[in-house]
N, C-alpha and C positions, 0 to 999 in steps of 0.2 A: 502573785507577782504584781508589783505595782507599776505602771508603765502612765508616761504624760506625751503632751505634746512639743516633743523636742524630738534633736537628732540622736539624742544618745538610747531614746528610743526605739530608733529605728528600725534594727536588726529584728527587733520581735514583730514591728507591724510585714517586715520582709518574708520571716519565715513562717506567718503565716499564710501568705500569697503564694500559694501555692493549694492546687488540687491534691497533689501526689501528697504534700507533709500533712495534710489536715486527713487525710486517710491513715498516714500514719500517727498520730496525734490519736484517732480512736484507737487503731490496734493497741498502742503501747497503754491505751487509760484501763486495758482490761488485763492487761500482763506485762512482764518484761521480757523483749524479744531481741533473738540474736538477728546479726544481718541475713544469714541464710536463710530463718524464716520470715523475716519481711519480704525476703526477695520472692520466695515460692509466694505466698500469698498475695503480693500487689503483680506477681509475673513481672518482676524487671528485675536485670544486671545486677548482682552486689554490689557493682561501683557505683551506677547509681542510685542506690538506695542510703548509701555512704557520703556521699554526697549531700544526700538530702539532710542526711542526720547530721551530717555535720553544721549545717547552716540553723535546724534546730537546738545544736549542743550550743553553738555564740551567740545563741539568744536566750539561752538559758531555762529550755523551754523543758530540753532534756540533758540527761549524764549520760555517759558509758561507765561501766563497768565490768569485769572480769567474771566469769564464772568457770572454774577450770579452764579449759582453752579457750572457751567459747568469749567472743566479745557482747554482751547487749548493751540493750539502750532501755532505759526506765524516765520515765515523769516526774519532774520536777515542781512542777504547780499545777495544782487543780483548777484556775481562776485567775484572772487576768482584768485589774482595773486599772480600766484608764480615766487619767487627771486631765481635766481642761485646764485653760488658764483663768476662767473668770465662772462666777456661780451666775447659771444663766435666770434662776429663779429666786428672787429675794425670800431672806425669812420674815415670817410676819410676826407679827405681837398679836398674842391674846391672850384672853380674861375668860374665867370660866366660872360660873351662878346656876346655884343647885338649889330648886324651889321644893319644898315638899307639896307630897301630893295633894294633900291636905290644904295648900294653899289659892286653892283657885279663888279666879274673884269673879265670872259668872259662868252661870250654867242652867243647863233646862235639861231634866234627864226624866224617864219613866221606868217605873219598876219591873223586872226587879231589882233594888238601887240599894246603897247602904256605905256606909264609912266601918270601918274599922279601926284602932287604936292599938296599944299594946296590950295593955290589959283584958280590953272587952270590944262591944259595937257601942258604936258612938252615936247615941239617941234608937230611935225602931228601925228595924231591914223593914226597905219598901214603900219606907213614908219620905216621900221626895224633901218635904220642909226641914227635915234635918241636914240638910246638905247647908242649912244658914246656918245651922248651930257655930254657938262659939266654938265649940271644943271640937269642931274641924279639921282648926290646923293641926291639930294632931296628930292626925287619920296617918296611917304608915299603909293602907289596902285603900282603895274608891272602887265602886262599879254601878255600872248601871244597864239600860237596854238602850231604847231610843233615846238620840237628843246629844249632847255636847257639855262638856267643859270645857274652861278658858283660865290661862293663866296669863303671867304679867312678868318678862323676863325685864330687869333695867337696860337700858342702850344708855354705857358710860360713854360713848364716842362722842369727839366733837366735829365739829366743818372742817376739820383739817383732816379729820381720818377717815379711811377708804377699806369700806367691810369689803374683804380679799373670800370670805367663806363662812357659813355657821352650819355647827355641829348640835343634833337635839338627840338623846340618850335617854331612853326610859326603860320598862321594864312591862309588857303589857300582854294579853291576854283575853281571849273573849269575854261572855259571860252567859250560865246558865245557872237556872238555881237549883242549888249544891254544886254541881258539877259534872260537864260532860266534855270527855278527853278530847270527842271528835265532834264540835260545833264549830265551824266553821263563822267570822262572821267582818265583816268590811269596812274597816278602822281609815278614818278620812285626816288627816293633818292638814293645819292651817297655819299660815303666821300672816299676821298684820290683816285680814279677811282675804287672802290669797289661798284658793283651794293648792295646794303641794302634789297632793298623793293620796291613791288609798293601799290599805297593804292588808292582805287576809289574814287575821288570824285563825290558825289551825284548831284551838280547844283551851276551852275551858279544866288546867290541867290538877289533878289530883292522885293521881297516880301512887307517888310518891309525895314525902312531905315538903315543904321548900326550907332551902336550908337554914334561912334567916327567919322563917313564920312562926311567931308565938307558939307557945305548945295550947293556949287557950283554945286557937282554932280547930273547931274541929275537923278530925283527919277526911271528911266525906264535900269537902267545899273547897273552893280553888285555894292553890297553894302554890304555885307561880308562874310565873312568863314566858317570855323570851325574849330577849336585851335588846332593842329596834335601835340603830342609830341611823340621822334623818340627817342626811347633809345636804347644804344647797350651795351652788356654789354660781357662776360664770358660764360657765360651761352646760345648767343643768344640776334635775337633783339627783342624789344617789341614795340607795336604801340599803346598808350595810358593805358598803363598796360596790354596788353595784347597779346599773345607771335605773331610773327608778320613771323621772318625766320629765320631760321637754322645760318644766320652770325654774327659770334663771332669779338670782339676786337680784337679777335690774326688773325684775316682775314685781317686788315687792316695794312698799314703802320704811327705807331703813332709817327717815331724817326723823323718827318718833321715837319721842323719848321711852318707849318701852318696845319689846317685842310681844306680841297678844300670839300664844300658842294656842290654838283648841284643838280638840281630838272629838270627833265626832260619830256618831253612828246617821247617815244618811235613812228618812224614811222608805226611801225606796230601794234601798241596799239589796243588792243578788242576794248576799248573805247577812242578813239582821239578826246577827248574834249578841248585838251588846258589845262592853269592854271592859274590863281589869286592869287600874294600874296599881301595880305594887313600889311604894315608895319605902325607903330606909329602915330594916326592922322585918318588913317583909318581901317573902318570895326566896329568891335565888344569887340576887344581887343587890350588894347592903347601900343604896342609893335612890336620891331620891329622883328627879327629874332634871337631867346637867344639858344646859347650852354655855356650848364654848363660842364662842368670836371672833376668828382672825380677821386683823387689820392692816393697813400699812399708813 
């Protein structure tokens, strides 16, 4: 039922003001009952229980209808929205920039560290210098133990426009070498050198295969994630919809012409498990590293 803020609404905000009909409102959402047994049930008069239904039937909340002699009353709408006059929350604009994982542009990692490709590994597992290699960017898996990479989002915005929220989307994972389902280990997010958040990941997983991972790799080494999405907003950040820490958008520096994301493993980390990010081609989800931007 759709209902607004007028008078011709009224009768439905009426018949629900009441204790007695909103008692009756459950009984009838679990069957259809005649007036005698509403009456036994809620203890009152058939008149007025009749009464009541009837101020529910001109709001169209319910019907009557016949069952041999019997008269009931059945439910008519499962749901009830009401329309304001004005949208109190504007919509924004944004833009959304998917970097592969393979494109970071600094980093300081120690082993045990490696890129992967489609085909094969992209230079030695564990020789940190190959993380210059040209043929980086092509990396579809990165990992490593200690240390950090850093990527480089654009900020299309100009002085006229006002970052409302940003959304960061990846796909990540501890790291151990080969693989261990239950390592545990304490993944740090940054943007602009603003510490965000850290968020534990649970294991290095293999288990199963990931559903987008080359058949190259083999089946005893990580093979996928878990989907992290990193929002910050006004308010506060959140970590898959759910409030994550106290740092706000007006924490960060947003007048630069790029966003500098890093992901980090902290030396003194509870849990120093390293990290896996699977970008486009591999893991679970065919994507690479996505920030969105609301603006207004």
């Amino acid at each position: 039922m759709e209902a607004d803020i007028t008078l011709s609404s009224l009768p439905v905000y009426k018949a629900l003001a009441s204790p007695v009909r909103l008692r009756i409102i459950q009984k009838l959402s679990a069957r259809k009952m005649s007036v005698h047994d509403l009456s036994s049930e809620l203890g009152l008069s058939g008149t007025i229980v009749l009464q009541h239904l009837n101020k529910l039937a001109d709001a169209g909340i319910i019907k009557f209808e016949r069952i041999g002699h019997n008269k009931v009353s059945r439910l008519t709408v499962d749901n009830i929205n009401v329309h304001f006059p004005q949208t109190i929350y504007p919509e924004f604009d944004s833009y959304k920039t998917e970097v592969p994982v393979g494109h970071f542009t600094n980093f300081s990692v120690k082993p045990s560290c490696g890129l992967a490709g489609k085909t094969d590994y992209i230079g030695k597992v564990d020789n940190a210098a190959y993380f210059m290699d040209p043929d980086r960017i092509s990396a579809g898996m990165i990992w490593w133990c200690n240390g950090f990479v850093e990527y480089q989002f654009p900020n299309y915005l100009t002085a006229k426009n006002n970052v409302e929220m940003l959304d960061l989307a990846m796909e990540l994972g501890s790291e151990f070498p080969f693989s261990n389902n239950v390592w545990p280990s304490d993944i740090t997010f940054y943007i602009n050198g603003t510490e965000i958040g850290t968020w534990t990941a649970p294991g290095d997983f293999s288990d199963t295969r990931g559903k987008y991972t080359p058949e190259w790799v083999p089946d005893n080494v990580n093979q996928y994630g878990i989907l992290k999405t990193l929002r910050l907003t006004h308010d506060g950040s959140f970590l898959d919809g759910q409030p994550f820490t106290d740092v706000k958008l007006e924490d960060i520096d947003t007048s630069r012409d790029t966003f500098a994301v890093r992901l980090g493993i902290k030396k003194n980390a509870k849990n120093n498990g390293g990290c896996t990010i699977f970008g486009r081609g591999f893991g679970n989800y065919n994507q690479d590293i996505e920030m969105k931007l609301f603006y207004s």
